[in-house]
C-alpha positions in Angstrom: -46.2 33.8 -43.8 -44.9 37.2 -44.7 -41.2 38.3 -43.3 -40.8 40.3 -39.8 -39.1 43.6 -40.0 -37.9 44.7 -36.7 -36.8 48.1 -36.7 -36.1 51.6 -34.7 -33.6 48.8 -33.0 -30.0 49.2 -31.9 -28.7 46.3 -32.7 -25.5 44.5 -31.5 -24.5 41.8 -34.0 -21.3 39.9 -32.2 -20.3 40.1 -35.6 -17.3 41.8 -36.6 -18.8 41.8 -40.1 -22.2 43.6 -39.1 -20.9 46.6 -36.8 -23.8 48.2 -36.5 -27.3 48.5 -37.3 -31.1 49.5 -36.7 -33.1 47.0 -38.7 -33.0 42.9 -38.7 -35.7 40.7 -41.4 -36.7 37.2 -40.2 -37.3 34.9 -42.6 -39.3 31.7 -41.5 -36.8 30.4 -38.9 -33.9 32.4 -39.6 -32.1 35.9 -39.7 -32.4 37.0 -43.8 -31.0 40.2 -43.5 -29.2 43.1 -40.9 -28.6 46.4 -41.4 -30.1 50.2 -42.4 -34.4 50.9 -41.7 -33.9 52.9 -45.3 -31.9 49.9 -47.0 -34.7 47.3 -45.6 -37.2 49.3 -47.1 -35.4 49.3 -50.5 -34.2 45.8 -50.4 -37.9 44.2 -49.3 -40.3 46.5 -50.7 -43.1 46.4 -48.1 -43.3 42.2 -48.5 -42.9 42.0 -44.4 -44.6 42.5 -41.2 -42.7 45.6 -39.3 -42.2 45.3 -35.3 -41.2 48.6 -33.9 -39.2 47.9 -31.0 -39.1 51.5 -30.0 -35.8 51.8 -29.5 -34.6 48.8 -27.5 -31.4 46.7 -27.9 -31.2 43.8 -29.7 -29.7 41.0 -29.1 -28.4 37.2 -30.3 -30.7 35.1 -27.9 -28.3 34.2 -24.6 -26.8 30.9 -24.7 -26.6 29.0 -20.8 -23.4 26.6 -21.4 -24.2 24.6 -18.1 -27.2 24.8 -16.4 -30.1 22.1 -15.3 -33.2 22.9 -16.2 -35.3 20.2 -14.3 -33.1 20.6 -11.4 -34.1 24.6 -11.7 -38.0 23.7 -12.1 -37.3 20.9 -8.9 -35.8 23.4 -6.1 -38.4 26.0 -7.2 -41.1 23.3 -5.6 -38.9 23.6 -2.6 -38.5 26.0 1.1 -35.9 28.9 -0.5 -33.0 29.0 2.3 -30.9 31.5 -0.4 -29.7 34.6 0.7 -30.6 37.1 0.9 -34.5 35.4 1.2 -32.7 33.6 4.5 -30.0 35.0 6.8 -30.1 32.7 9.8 -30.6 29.0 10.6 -33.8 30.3 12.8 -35.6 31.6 9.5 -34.8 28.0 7.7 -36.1 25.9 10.7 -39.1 28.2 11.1 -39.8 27.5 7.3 -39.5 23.7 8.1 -42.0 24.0 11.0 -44.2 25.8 8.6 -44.3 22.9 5.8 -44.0 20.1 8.1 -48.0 21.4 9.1 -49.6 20.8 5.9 -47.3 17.8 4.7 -48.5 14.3 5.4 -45.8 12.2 8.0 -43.6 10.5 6.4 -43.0 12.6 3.6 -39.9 14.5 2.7 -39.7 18.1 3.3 -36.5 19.9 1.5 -35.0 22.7 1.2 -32.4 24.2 -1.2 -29.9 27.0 -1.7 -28.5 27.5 1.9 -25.2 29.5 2.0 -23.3 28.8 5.4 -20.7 31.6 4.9 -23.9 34.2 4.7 -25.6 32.6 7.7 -25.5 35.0 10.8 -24.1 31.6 12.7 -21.5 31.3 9.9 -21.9 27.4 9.9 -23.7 24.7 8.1 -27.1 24.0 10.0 -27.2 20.4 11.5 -29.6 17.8 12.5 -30.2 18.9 16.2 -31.5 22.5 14.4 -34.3 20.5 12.4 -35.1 17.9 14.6 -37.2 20.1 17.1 -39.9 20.8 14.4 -39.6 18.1 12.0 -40.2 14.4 14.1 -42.3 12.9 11.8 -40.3 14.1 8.2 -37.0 13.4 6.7 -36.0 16.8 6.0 -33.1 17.5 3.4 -31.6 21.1 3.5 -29.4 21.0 0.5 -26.4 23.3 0.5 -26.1 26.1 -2.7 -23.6 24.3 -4.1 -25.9 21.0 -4.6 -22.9 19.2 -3.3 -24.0 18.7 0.5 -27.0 18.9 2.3 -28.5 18.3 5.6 -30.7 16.2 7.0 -32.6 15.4 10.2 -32.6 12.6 12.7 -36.1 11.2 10.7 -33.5 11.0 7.6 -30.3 9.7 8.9 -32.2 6.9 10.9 -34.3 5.7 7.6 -31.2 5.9 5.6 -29.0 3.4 8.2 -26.5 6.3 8.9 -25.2 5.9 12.2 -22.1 6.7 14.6 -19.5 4.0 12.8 -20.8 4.5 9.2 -17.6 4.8 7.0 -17.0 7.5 4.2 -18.1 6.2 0.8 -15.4 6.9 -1.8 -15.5 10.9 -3.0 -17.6 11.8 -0.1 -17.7 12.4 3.5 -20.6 12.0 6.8 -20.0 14.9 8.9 -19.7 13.9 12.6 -19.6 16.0 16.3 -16.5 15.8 18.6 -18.7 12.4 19.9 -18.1 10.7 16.7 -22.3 11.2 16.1 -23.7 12.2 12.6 -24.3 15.8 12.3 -26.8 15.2 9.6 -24.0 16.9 6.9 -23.6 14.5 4.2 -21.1 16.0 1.7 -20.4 15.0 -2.3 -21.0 10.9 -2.3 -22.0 10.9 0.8 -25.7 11.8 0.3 -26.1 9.0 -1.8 -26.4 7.3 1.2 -29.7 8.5 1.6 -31.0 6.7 -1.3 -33.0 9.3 -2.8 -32.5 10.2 -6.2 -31.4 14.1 -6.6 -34.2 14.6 -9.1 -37.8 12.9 -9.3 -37.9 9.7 -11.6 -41.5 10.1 -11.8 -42.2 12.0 -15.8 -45.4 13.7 -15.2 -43.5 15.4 -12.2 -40.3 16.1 -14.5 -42.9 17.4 -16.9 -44.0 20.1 -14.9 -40.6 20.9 -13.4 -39.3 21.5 -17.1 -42.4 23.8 -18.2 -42.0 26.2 -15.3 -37.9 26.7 -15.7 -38.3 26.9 -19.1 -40.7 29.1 -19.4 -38.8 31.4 -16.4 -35.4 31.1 -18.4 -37.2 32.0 -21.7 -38.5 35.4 -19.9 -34.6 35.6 -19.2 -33.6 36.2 -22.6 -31.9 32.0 -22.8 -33.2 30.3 -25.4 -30.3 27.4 -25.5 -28.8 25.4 -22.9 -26.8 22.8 -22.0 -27.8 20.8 -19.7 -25.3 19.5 -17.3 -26.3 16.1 -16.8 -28.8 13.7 -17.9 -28.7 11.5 -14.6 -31.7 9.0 -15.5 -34.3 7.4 -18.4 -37.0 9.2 -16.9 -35.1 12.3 -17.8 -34.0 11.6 -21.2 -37.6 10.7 -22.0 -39.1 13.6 -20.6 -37.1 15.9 -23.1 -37.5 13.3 -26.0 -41.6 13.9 -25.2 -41.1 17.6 -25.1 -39.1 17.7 -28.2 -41.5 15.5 -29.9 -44.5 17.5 -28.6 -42.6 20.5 -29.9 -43.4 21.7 -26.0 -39.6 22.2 -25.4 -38.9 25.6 -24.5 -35.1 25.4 -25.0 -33.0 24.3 -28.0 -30.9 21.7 -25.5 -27.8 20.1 -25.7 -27.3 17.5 -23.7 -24.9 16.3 -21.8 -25.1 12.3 -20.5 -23.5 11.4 -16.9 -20.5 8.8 -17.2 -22.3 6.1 -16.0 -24.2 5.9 -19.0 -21.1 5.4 -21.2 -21.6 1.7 -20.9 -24.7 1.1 -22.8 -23.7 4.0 -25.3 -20.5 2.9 -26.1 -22.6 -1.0 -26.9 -24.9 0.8 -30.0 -22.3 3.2 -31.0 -23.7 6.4 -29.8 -21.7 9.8 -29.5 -21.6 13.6 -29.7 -24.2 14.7 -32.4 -27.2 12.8 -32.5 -30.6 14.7 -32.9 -31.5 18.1 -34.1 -31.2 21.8 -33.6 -33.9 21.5 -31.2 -32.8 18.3 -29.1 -28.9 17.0 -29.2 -27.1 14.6 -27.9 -23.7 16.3 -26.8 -21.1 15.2 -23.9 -20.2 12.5 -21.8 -20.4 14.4 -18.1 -18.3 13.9 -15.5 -17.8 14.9 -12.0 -13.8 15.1 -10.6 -14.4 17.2 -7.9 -17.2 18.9 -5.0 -17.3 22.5 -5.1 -15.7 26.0 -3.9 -18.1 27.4 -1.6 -18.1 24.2 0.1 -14.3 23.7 0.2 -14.2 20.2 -1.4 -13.0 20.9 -4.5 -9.4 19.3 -5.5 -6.7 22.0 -5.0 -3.2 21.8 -4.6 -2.8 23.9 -1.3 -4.9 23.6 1.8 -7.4 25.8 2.1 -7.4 29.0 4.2 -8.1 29.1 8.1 -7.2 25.2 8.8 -4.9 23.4 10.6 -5.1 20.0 8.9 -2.5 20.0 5.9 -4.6 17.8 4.2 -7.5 20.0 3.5 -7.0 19.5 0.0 -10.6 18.6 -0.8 -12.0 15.2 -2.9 -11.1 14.2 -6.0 -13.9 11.3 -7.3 -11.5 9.2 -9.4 -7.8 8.3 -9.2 -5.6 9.5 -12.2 -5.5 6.1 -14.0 -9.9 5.7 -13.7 -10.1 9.2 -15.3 -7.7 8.7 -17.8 -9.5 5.3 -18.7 -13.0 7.3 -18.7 -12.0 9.9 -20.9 -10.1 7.3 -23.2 -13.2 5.4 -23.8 -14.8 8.9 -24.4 -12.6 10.2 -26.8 -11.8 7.0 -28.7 -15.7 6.5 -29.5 -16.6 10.3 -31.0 -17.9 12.2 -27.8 -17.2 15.5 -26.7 -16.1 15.1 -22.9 -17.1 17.5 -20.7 -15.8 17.3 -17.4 -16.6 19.0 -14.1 -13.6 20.1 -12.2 -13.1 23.1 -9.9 -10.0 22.7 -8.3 -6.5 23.3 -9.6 -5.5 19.6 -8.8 -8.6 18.2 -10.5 -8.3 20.6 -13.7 -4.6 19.1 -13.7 -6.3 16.1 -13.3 -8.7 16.3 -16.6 -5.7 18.0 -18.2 -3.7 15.1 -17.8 -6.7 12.3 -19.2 -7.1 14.7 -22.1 -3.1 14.5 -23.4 -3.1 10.9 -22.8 -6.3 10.4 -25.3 -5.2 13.0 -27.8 -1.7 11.3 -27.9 -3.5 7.5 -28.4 -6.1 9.3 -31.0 -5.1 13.0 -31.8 -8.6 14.2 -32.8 -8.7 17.9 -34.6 -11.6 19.6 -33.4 -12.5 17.7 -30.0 -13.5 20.5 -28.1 -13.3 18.7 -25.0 -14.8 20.9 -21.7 -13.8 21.4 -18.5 -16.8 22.5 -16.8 -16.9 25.5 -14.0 -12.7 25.1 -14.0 -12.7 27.7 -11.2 -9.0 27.9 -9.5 -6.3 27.9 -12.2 -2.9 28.7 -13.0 -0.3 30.6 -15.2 0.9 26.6 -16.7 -3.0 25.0 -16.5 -4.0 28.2 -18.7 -0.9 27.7 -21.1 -2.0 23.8 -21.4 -5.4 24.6 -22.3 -4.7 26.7 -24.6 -2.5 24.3 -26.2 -4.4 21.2 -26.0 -7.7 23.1 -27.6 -9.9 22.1 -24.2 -12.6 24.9 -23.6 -13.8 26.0 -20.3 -16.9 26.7 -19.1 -17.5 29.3 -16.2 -20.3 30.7 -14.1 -19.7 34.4 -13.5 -22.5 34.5 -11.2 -20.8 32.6 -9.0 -18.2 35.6 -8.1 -21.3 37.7 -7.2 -23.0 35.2 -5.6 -19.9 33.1 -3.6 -17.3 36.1 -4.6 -17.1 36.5 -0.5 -16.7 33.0 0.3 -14.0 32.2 -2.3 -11.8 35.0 -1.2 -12.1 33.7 2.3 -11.5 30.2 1.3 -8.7 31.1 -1.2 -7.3 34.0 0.0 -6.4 37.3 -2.0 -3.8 36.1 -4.3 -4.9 33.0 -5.6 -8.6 34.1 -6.0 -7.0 36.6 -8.4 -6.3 33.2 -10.9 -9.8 31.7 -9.9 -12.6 32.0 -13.0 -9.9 33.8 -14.5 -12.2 35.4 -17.7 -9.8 38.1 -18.8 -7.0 35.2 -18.8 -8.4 32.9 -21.0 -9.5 35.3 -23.3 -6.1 36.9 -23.4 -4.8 33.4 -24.0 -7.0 32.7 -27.5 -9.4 30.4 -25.1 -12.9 31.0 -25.6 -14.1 31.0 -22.6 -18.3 29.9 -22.4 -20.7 31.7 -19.9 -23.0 29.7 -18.0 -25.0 29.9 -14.9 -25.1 26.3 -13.7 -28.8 26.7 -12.6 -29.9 26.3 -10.0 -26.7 26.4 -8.4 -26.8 30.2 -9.3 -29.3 32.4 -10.6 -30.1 31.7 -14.1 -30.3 35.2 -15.3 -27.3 35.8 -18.0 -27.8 39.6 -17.1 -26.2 39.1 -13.6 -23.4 36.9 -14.8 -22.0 39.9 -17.7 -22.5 42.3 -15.5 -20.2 40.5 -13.1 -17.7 39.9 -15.6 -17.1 43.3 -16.4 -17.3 44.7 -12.8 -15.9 41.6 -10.8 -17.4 42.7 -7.7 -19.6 40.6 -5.0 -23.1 41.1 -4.2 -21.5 42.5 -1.1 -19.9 44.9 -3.5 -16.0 43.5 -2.2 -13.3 43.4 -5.1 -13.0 40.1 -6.7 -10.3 39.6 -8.9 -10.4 43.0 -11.0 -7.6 42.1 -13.5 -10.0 39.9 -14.8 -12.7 42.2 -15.4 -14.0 41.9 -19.2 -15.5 44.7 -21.5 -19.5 44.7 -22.0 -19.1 43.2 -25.6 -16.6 40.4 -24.8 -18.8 39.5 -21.7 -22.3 39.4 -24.1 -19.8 36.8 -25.9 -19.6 34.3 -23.5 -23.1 33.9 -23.5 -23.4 34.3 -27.1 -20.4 33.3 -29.7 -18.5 31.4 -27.4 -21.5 29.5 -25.9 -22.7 28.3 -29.3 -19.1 27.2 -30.2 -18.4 24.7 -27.5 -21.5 23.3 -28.4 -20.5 23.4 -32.8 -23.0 25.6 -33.2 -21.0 28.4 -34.3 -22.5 28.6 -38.2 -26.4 28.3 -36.3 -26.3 30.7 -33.4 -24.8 33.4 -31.2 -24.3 36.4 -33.5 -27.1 38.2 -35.6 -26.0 36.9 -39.1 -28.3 36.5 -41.7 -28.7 32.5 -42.1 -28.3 31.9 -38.4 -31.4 31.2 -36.6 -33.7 34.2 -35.6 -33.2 33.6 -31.9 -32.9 37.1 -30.2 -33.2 38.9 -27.2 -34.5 42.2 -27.1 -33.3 44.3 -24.1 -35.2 47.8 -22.6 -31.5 49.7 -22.6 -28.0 49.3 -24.6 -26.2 47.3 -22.0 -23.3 49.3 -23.4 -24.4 52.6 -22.2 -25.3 51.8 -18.7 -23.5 51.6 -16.0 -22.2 48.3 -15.4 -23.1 48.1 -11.9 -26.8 48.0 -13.0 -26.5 45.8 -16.1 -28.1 42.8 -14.0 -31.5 45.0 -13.5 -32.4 46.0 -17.1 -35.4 44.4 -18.3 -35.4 41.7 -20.9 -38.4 43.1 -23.4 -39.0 40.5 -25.3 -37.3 36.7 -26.6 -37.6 35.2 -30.1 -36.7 32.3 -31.0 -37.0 30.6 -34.6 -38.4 34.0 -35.5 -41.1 33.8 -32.6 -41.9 35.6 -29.8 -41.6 33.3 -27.0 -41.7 36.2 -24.5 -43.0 39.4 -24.8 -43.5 42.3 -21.5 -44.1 45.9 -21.8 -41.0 47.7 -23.2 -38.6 49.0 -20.3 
């Protein structure tokens, strides 16, 4: 197989050793060569296939630090109550009405992405809404964040939720001034409904993984982390795909705490696999979410009168610290979700404790989203070598909401990019699909302009230049995974996975970075996506 030549390129390396260039060879599976069309030429002497790309950018491939790709392909299947495709509770019931009539009784209807604080009744929806047009369906509506939902009548009756039923542990059954359930079930709470939050059935997965894969690949991503192997089913469904060689992302994977058992008996860690399927992390969850004010913070929440409004931490100090121990002391990387400045205090804390029992040199433990910081939480991360992983989508997408939950001056420490990149941190990008959209495009273009959708000031201290934000998606991404020497710059003997954009992200104006079009994706040297150039 001859060697690819693309060329009439600009390229941007990420690589302070390759400033510039026009040309890049491929060489099987990997980048052989960057630089001058005229020194290519010399260098190869015709022994390649040339690609004119006409012009375009190029690229490293984008890296998604935290996404779930099932989870994507899953909700897709589902009734889209996002804005701005839904702006009222009336659309989202009219849409359950409309499925309930070709879907047999007693079969779930759902629903996914709903955004109360962008609803025209500025609250959650509830089971009195649903249960005009859905009396012979449990319906689930689950909330953007994924960490609540609601459900019908149908639902809460064939789940044995009723007026009395206590709070599980981490979670919380939303109930009317009569003491009646709502139908909001919030963070453990909806595990009361005994339905598993993804389908354990693998021809079902199957499908779900082709079509996000395939729609993240047409993104320019062609690694991820997934945030969160929850079951078997899952974990066999990406060994098939790897084995198949059908799996359209080079995945690391990340294995929920519950798991750490049986690991932990045959000696498993961080590591395991290949380029193309890895084991990585041990997952876990320490807090609910922002936009749906349950994440663990230190100060009440804005607009409330109970001084407790501190949202829901899922483990005490001493079970974290015993998780992460157990973690740490057997060879994984821990990676644990926390949004709130009391959980991230939280995770900072369980980190010290196992790196004082076992200091470990390059651990490169996670703290993933690690939304609403401080000046000392910064310092302490920075110290301790822990690497965060953010979602600057979310500030576009939930920008609004946060700066009404948080107020003005602590938003201006929350996903705090600029900070931890001033501090030597380096920071990951991510989208945390489908939480928020999986396009890497929207989340540098928020990073350098920290606006909303709604085009409101976020935190514009924080705003990041167009190269450093390409590096969180990029360098940085492929680092808190180890794969710094593989991916995330174009250097020749890293892996020819590329993205090939229609205009220099560079010379736009950031505003519209989110709407140029990705041309093409290679990875391994193929092209895995190709559309007309822009």
């Amino acid at each position: 197989m001859p060697d690819v030549l693309l060329t009439n390129a600009t390229v941007v390396s990420l690589d302070p050793q390759l400033p510039s260039a026009d040309s890049i060879v491929i060489h099987g599976d990997k980048i052989a060569w960057a630089g001058g069309f005229a020194d290519a030429r010399e260098q190869f002497d015709g022994r390649y296939r040339e690609v004119d790309l006409g012009g375009a950018t190029v690229l490293p491939a984008f890296i998604d630090a935290h996404h779930h790709v099932m989870t994507l392909g899953f909700w897709m299947s589902q009734i889209d109550c996002s804005y701005p495709s839904v702006t009222s509770i009336g659309q989202i019931v009219a849409e359950v009405a409309a499925r309930a009539l070709r879907t047999p009784p007693g079969e779930w209807i759902r629903g996914r992405g709903y955004d109360d604080n962008k609803l025209d009744e500025r609250r959650h929806l509830d089971r009195n809404d649903l249960d005009a047009v859905s009396p012979n369906h449990p319906v689930m509506i689950r909330n953007a964040s994924g960490h609540m939902c609601v459900v019908n009548s149908f639902a809460l009756r064939q789940a044995g939720i009723v007026r009395g039923t206590v709070d599980p542990f981490g979670g919380h059954v939303g109930v009317d001034a009569d003491g009646e359930p709502t139908g909001l079930l919030q963070e453990t709470a909806q595990e009361l409904l005994g339905v598993p939050f993804l389908p354990t059935d693998k021809a079902e997965l199957r499908d779900h993984l082709r079509v996000a894969g395939k729609a993240m690949l047409a993104a320019g991503v062609t690694s991820g982390h997934e945030a969160g192997i929850f079951s078997p089913a899952e974990f066999g469904v990406l060994q098939e795909a790897w084995a198949e060689g059908t799996l359209a992302l080079r995945t690391y994977m990340m294995i929920r705490n519950p798991m750490l058992g049986a690991l932990e008996g045959v000696g498993f860690h961080t590591g395991f696999g290949d380029d193309n399927l890895r084991v990585g992390s041990i997952k876990i969850v320490s807090d609910g979410s922002l936009i749906g004010r349950t994440a663990a913070v230190c100060h009440p929440f804005e607009h409330t009168s109970d001084p407790d409004d501190l949202g829901l931490a899922m483990f005490t100090q001493d079970e974290l610290d015993d998780l992460v121990w157990r973690g740490h002391r057997a060879g994984w990387q821990m990676a644990i979700h926390a949004i709130g400045d009391r959980a991230i205090g939280m995770c900072l804390d369980a980190f010290d404790s196992a790196l004082t029992r076992m200091p470990r040199a390059d651990h490169r433990h996670r703290i993933e989203h690690c939304g609403v910081m401080r000046p000392d939480l910064i310092d302490r991360m920075a110290r301790s070598g822990v690497i965060p992983v953010g979602q600057p989508p979310f500030i576009a997408e939930f920008g609004d909401g946060f700066l009404e939950h948080l107020g003005h001056e602590r938003s201006q420490l929350t996903y705090p990019l600029r900070s931890f990149l001033d501090a030597g941190i380096p920071v990951a990008g991510s989208s945390d699909s489908p939480v928020s959209s999986y396009q890497p495009l929207l989340g540098i273009q928020t990073a350098v302009t920290e606006r909303t959708m709604s085009g409101a000031e976020f935190a514009p201290a924080q705003a990041l230049t167009v190269e450093e934000a390409l590096g969180l998606y990029t360098r940085n991404a492929a680092f808190a995974a180890f794969d710094e020497n593989k991916k995330g710059t174009v250097t020749p003997g890293k892996y020819a996975d590329l993205v090939v954009l229609a205009h220099d992200p560079r010379s736009v104006d950031p505003a519209t970075i989110a709407a140029i079009p990705v041309a093409a994706t290679i990875q391994g040297g193929e092209f895995v996506y190709e559309s007309p150039l822009g």
